[in-house]
C-alpha positions as a Markdown table, in Angstrom:
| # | Residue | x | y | z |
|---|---|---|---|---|
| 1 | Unk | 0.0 | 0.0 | 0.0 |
| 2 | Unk | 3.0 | 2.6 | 0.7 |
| 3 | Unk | 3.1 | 2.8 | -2.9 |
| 4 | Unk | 0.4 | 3.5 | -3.8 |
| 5 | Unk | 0.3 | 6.3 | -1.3 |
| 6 | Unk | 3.3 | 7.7 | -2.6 |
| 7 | Unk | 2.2 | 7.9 | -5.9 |
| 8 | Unk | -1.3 | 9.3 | -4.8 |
| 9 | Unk | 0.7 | 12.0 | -3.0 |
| 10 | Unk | 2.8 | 13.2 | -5.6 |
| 11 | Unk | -0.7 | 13.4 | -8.2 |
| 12 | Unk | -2.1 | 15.3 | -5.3 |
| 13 | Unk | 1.0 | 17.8 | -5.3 |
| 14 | Unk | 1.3 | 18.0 | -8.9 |
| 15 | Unk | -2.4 | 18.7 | -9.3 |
| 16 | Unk | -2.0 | 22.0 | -6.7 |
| 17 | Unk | 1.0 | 23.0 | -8.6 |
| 18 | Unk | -0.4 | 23.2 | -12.0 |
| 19 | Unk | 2.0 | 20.0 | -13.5 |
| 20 | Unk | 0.4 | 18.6 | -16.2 |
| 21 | Unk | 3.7 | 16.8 | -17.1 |
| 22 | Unk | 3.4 | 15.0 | -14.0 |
| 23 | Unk | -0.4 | 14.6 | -14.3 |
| 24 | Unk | 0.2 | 13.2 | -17.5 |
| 25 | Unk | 2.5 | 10.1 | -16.7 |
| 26 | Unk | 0.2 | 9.2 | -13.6 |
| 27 | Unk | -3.2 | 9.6 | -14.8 |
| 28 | Unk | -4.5 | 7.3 | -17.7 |
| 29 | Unk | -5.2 | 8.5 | -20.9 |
| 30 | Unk | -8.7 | 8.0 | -20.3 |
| 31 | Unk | -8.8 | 9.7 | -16.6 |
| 32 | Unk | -11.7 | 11.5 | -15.9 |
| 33 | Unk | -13.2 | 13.3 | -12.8 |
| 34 | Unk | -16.9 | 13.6 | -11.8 |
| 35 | Unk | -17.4 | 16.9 | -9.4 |
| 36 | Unk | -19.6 | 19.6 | -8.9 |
| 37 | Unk | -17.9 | 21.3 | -12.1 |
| 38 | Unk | -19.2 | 18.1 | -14.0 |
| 39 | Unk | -16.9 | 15.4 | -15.6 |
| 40 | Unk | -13.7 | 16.3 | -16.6 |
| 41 | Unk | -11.9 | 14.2 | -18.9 |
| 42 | Unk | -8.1 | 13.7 | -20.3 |
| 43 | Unk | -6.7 | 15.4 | -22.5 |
| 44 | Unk | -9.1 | 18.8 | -21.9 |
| 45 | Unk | -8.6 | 18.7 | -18.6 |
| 46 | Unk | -4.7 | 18.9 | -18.7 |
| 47 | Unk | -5.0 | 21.6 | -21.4 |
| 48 | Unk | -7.7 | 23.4 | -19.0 |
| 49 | Unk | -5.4 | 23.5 | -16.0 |
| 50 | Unk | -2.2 | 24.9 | -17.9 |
| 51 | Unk | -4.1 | 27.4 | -19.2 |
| 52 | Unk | -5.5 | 28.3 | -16.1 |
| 53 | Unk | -2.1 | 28.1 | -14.3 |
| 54 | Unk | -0.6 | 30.7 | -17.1 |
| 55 | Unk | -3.5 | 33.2 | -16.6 |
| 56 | Unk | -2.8 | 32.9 | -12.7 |
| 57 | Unk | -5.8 | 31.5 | -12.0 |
| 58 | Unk | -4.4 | 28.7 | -10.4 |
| 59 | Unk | -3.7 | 27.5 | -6.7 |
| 60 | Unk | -1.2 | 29.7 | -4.9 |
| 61 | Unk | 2.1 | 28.5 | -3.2 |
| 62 | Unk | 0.9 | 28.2 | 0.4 |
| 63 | Unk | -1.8 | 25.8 | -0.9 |
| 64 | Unk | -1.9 | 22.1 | 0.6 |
| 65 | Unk | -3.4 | 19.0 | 1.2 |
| 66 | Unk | -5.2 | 17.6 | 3.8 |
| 67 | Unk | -6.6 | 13.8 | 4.0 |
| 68 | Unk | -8.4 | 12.0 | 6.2 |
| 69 | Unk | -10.4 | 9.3 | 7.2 |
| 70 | Unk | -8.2 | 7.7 | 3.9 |
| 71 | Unk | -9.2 | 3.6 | 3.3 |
| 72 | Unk | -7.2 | 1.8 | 0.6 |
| 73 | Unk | -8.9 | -1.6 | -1.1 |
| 74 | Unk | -6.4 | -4.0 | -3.1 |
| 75 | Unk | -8.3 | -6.0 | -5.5 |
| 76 | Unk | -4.8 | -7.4 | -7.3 |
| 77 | Unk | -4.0 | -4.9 | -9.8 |
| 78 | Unk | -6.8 | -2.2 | -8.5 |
| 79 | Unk | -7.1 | -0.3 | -6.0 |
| 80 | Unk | -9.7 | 2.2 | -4.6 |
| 81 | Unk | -8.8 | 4.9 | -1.9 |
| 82 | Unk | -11.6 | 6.7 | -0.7 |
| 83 | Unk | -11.6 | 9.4 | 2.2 |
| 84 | Unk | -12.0 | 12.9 | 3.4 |
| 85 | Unk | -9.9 | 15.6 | 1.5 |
| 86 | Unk | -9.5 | 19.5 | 2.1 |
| 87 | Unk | -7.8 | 21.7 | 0.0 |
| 88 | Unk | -6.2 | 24.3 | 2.4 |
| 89 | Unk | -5.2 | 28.1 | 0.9 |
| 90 | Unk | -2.5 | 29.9 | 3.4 |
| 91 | Unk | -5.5 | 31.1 | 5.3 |
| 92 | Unk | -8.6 | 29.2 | 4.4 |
| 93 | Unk | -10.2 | 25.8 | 3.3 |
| 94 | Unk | -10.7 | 26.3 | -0.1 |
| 95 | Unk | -12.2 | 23.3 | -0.6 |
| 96 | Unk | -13.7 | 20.5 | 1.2 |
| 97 | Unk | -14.8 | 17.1 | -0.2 |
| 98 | Unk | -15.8 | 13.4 | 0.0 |
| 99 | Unk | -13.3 | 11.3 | -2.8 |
| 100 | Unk | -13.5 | 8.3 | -4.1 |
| 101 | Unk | -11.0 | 7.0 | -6.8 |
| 102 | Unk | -9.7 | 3.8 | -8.7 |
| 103 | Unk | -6.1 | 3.1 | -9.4 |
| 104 | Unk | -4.9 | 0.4 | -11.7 |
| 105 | Unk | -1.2 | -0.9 | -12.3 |
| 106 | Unk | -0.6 | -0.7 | -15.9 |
| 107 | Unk | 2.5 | -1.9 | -17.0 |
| 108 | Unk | 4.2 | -2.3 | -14.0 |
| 109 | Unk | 2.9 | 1.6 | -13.1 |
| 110 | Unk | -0.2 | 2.5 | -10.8 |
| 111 | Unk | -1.9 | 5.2 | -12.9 |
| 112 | Unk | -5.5 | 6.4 | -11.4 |
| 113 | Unk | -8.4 | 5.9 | -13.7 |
| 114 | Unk | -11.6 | 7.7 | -12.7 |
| 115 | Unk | -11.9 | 9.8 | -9.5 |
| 116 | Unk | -14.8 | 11.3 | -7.7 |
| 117 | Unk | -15.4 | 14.1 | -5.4 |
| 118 | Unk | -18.4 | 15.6 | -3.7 |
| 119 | Unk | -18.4 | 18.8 | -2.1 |
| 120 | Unk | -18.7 | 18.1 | 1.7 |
| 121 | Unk | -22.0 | 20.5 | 1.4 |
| 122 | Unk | -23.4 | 18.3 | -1.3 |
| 123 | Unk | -24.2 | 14.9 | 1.1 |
């Protein structure tokens, strides 16, 4: 399980810091995300968040993650974490939501597939 933890970390961190190279070699080809801004799908959502990162409309540099309540399920080559996740500005919760996500090793690699998130509001 630590490495899928790892890797789940370092999607989280690229994801606040705008890296779409990163995001790229850990989420599948076909990744998409269901939230309140609807589904969100590879490749448009990687061209979305650069473009939002080079306008400055992105997350800041004091911005973080905050999980809880985490639960990891290894079916052999999948694996589904869900939990409790915050996203936390320098002085704020910017965001607060229930996820739910699927990981699969592909080719040696765990690469998440499909995520979920509902604002904490929305249950």
């Amino acid at each position: 399980m630590e490495e899928i933890r790892k890797i789940r970390e370092a999607w989280l961190q690229a994801y606040l810091d705008g890296n779409t190279v990163t995001l790229e070699q850990i989420e599948s080809e076909n990744f998409s995300i269901v939230s309140g801004q609807g589904v969100e799908s590879n490749p448009a959502r990687l061209k979305n968040i650069a473009t939002r990162k080079l306008n400055g409309k992105w997350f800041g540099p004091f911005t973080s993650f905050q999980n809880s309540q985490m639960e990891y399920q290894q079916l052999g080559p999948v694996t589904t974490v869900t939990g409790f996740c915050q996203i936390i500005g320098k002085d704020r919760i910017i965001r607060s939501s229930y996820t739910s996500e699927v990981w699969q090793k592909i080719n040696g690699k765990w690469r998440i597939i499909l995520a979920h998130a509902s604002a904490k509001n929305e249950i």
